[in-house]
N, C-alpha and C positions, 0 to 999 in steps of 0.2 A: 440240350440233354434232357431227353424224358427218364426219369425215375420213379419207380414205383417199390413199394416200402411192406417189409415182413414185420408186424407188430403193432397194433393200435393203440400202445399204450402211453403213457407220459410221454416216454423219450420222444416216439411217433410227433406229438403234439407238437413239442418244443422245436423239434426237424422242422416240421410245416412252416411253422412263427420263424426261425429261423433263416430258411429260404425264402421269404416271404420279405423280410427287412432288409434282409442283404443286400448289397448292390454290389454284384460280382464283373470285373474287371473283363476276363477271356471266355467264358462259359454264361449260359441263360439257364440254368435249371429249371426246369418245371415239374411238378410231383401231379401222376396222371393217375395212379392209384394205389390203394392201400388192404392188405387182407390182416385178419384176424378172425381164430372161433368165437374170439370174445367179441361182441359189435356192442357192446356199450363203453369199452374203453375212450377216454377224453381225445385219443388221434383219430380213431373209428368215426366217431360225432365229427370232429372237425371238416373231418375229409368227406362226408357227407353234407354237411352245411354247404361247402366248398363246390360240391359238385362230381368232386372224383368219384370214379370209378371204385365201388369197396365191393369186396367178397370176403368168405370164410374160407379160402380156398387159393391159397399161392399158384398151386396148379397154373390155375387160371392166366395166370401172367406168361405159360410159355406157349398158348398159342397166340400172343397178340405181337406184332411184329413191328409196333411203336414203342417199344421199350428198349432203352440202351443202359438201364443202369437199374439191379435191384437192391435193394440196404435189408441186411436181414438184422433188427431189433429185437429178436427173441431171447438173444445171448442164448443160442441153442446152437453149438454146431454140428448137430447133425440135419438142422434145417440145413445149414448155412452148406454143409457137403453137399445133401440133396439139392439144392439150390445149383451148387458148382455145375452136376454132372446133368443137369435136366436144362440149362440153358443154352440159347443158341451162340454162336460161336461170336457175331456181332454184341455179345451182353456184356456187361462187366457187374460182376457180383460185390458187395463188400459185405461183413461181416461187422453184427456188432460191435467189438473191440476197437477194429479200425474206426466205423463209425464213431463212435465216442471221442477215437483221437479229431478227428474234422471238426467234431460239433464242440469239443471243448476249443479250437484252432478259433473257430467262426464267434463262441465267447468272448474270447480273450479280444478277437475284433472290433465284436461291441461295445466291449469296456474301453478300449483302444479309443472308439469311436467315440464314449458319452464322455470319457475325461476330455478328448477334443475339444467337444460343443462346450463342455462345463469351463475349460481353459479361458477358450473365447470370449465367453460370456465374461468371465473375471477379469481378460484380459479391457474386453469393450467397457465395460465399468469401472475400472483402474484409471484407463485413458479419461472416461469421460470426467471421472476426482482430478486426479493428473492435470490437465489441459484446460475443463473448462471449470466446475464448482470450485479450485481454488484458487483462490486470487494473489495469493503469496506465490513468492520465486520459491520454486522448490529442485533440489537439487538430489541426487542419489548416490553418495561418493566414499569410495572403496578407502580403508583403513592406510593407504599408502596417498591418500589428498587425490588421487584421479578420479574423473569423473565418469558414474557408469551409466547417467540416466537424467535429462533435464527436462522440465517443463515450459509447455510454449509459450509463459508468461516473460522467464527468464531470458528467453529467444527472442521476443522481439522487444524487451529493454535493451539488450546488448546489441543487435542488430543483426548476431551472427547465426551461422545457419546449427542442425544438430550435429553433423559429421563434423563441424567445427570444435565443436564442445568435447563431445564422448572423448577419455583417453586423455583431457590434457587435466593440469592440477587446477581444483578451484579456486585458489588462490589467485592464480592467474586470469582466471574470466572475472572473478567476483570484485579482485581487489589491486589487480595489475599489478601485482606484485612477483619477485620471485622467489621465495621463500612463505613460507607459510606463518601464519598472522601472528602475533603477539603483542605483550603490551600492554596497556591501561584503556587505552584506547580501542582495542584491536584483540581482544582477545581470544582463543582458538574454542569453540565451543567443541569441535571434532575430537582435540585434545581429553577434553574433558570428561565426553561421553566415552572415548575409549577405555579412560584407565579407572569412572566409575560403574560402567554399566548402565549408565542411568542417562533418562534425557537432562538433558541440557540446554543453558538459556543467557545470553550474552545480549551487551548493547555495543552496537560498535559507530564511532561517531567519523562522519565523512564529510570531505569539503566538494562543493559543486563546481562548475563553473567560475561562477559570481565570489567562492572564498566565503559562499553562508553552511551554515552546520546544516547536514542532514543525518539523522538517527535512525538507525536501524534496531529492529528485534530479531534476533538469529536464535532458532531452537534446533536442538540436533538430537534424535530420537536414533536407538542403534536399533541395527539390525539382523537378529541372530540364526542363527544356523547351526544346527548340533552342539547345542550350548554354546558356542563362540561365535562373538561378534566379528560380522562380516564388513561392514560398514555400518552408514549411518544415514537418514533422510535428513537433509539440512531446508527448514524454511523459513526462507526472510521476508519483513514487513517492513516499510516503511513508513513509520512512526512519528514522524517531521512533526506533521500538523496537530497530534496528541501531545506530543512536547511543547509544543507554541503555545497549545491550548492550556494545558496547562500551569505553563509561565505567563499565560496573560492574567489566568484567573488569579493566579497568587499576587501579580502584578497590581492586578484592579482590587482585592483584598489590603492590599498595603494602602494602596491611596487610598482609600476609603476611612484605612486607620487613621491616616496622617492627617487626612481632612478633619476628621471627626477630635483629635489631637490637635493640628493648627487654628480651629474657630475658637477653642476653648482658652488655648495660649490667649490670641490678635482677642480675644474679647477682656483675657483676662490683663493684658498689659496698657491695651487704648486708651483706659481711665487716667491710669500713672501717667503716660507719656502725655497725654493731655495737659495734666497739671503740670508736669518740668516743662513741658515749652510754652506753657503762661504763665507760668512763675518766672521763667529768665526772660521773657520779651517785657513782663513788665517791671523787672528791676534795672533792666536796661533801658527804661524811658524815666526813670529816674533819676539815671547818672549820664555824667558825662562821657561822649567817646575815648576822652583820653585818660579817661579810667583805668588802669588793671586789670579790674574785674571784667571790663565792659567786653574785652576779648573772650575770655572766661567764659562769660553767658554766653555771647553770640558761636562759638564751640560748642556750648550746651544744648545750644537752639540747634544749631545744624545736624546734632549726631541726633536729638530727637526729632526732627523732620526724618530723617534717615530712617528711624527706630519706625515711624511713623507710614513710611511707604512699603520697609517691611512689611509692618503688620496688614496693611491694604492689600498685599501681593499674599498673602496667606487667609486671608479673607475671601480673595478672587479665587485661589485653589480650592479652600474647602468649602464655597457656593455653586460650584461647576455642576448645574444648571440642565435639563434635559432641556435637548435644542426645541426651536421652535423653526421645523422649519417650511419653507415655502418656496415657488418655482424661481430659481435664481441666476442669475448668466453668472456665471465662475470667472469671466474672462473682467467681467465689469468688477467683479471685486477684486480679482490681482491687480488692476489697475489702480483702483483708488489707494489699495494698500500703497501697491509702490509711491502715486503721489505723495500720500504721507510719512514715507520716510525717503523722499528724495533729498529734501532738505539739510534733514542729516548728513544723511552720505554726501553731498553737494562741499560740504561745511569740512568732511574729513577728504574732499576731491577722488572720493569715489565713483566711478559712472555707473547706474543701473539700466539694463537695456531688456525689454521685453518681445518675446516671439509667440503671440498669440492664436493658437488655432480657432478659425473662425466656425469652422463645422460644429465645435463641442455643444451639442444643446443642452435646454433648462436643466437644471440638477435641483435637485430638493437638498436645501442646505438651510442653516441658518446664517443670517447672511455676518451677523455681528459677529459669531461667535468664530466663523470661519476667516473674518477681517481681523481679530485678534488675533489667530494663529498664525496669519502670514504675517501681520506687521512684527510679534515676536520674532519669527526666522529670520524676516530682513533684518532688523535690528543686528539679535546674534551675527548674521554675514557682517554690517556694517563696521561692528565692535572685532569682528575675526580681522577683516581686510585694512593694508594697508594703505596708506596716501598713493594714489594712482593707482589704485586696486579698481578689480572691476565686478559685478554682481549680476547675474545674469536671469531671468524670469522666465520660462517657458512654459504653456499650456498644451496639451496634446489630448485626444485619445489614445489607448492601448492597443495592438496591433489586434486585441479581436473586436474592441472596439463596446468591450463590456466595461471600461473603466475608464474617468477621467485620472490625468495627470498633472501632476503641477511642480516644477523642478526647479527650483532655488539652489544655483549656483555661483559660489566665489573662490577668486586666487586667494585669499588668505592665509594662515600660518597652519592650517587643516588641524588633522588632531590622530591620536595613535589609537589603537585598537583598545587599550585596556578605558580610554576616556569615551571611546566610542559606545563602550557596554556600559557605562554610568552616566551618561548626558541626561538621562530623561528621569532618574533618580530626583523625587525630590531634595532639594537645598543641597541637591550636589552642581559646584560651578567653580571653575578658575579664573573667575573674572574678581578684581578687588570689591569691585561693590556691586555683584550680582548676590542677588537673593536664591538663584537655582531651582526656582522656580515656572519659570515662563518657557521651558519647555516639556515640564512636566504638567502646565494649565495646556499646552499644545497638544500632547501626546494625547491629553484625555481628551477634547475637544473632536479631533479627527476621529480617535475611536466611537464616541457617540453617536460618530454620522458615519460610522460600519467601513470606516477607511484606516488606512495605515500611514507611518513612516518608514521609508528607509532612507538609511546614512551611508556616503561613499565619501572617505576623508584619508589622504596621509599626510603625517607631517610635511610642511612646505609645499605641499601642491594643492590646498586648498579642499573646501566640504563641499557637497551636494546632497541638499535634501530631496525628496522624492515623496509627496502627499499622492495617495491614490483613493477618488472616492469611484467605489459602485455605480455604474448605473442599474437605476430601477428600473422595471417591468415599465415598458409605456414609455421612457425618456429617450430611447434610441430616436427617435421620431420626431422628436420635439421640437 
């Protein structure tokens, strides 16, 4: 469709730009020329720069026989009549009015058009927050618990695809549950944000697999829409190892105290107990055995020996020592350990049997400090297990083979949950004459050398410890 145009002025201009950006679906418009008396109007110039054809003189336009469409811009209509009755029968005329209806149509296009591009853009940078800069599970979910919107983090912890998600209640993807959350444990932050308008911020505590605590941070920000809240964006963190971290440092904060509290005791009692057990060893070389007394003393003498290894065992805790350590076979020290408390066990008719992985190479350990912690465990197993009981020793790597393992297991009388979270409590023990110590000198020892414990115990079926050291940069190889 060739067009040519009555008017060189603004409107003229904006036509040109106009037809120009468009990208028109059934028709190609092309504008071949332009008249006005005025020739320095801004359409005039354009359509010169351009190249069109321009005159003073509309005339002009009806003997050219490439023209099918003239636009009269003068808002004149007595051009716009003249116009009617001077073109050929193949033209079609429009009149300013009309025009104006097209060109504000072809507006409303563009605008149509830049909120499109501008959509995209908010929408491709929504996604790119969404999916990839946030690393929290985030959810998008409608004031009735459904789900209107999830992110790909959320999708592939759960496994499940998004048509899976959208439509069903979070409750049910987040917490398999059916009903929605509450409790002490469990509390509904959705709830919260609904009926204060405000974000909100819960911890909800969860059991894994293995029956250990994992912590979540869930914050729930609403969403509004003509002043009423529509939903809410819920994002969750998994906060496990902040909470660990935290209860270790407050953990290594106590021992520290207790250390600094047991040297000052063990130093301030060793002088006494000195004297009462040479005061009664030598008033009992004085008297006879079938003395009265001589029971007496030698009572006296025993409970301060007793008193005595006490304060040795509180000595050893609050000395705990930065290791010293050096390239060590791990497998040569569970062995020696176990020789040294075979006898024992041998003595209560316990059998200890060991499953050594030969692949584990050198470990930087300290080799003493690490023979002290095992010979405690076995001990503990010895003292748990009964007559015909059995203790078992195992050394492995871990399946990515970034860690050594060491797993101390017996049938003994095991132990309950509430005893399982105080075993490593200093001077906490159920033993008659345990000090409650020697696995809180363990706990810290392991820690030292950037290693852990874990405990799997119920009553009557017996403990398993579980020592896991690191390997270093360089010892895969070794």
């Amino acid at each position: 469709m060739n067009i040519a145009i009555v008017g060189g002025d603004q409107r003229c201009l904006e036509l040109i730009e106009l037809i120009q950006r468009h990208h028109f679906q059934e028709i190609t418009p092309k504008i071949l020329a332009v008249a006005d008396e005025d020739q320095t109007g801004p359409g005039i110039v354009r359509a010169k720069e351009m190249g069109f054809f321009v005159t003073s003189d509309y005339n002009e336009f009806f003997r050219r026989d490439d023209i099918n469409l003239i636009i009269e811009l003068k808002d004149d209509m007595d051009i716009y009549n003249d116009i009617l009755e001077k073109k050929g029968k193949n033209v079609r005329a429009i009149s300013s009015k009309t025009a104006q209806l097209f060109w504000e149509i072809g507006m409303i296009s563009d605008l149509h058009r830049n909120t499109s591009n501008k959509l995209q853009k908010i929408e491709a940078m929504s996604d790119l927050i969404f999916n990839t800069l946030i690393h929290e599970e985030v959810l998008v979910i409608a004031n009735d618990y459904r789900i209107l919107d999830v992110n790909d983090t959320l999708l592939k912890k759960t496994g499940l695809k998004r048509d899976e998600v959208i439509g069903r209640f979070c409750y049910e993807i987040t917490h398999h549950l059916t009903a929605p959350c509450m409790g002490l444990d469990h509390p509904c932050p959705l709830v919260e944000t609904l009926k204060s308008g405000t974000p909100s911020q819960v911890t909800h505590t969860h059991l894994d697999k293995n029956n250990r605590e994992l912590f979540y941070s869930i914050s729930c920000y609403p969403i509004y829409e003509n002043s009423k809240i529509t939903g809410v964006v819920e994002m969750s963190r998994d906060i496990t190892r902040d909470i660990n971290y935290q209860r270790t440092m407050m953990h290594q904060e106590k021992m520290i105290s207790i250390g600094r509290l047991s040297a000052g005791v063990a130093h301030e009692i060793n002088n006494p107990l000195t004297t009462i057990l040479t005061t009664a060893i030598l008033l009992q070389e004085d008297m006879e055995k079938t003395d009265p007394l001589y029971g007496e003393l030698e009572t006296i003498s025993k409970e301060a020996i007793r008193c005595r290894e006490i304060v040795t065992s509180l000595l050893d805790f609050a000395r705990q020592s930065a290791p010293e350590k050096k390239q060590g076979d791990i497998n040569a020290i569970v062995s020696e350990s176990v020789l040294l408390t075979k006898k024992q066990a041998a003595f209560s008719d316990i059998h200890i049997s060991q499953i050594l992985d030969k692949n584990i190479p050198l470990v930087l350990v300290d080799k003493g400090q690490i023979q002290q912690a095992m010979i405690n465990l076995l001990i503990n197993a010895v003292e748990a297990t009964g007559a015909g009981g059995n203790i078992k020793v195992v050394s492995r790597l871990d399946s990515k083979r970034n860690n050594v393992e060491i797993e101390i297991s017996d049938s003994g009388v095991g132990m309950d949950e509430k005893t399982i979270s105080r075993i490593f409590d200093p001077f906490y023990t159920n033993k008659e004459t345990g000090t409650g110590l020697g696995l809180a000198i363990t706990l810290g020892i392991i820690e030292q050398h950037d290693g852990g414990i874990n405990v799997k115990s119920r009553p009557g079926k017996g403990t398993t410890f579980t020592i896991k050291f690191p390997l270093k940069n360089g010892e895969h190889d070794a």
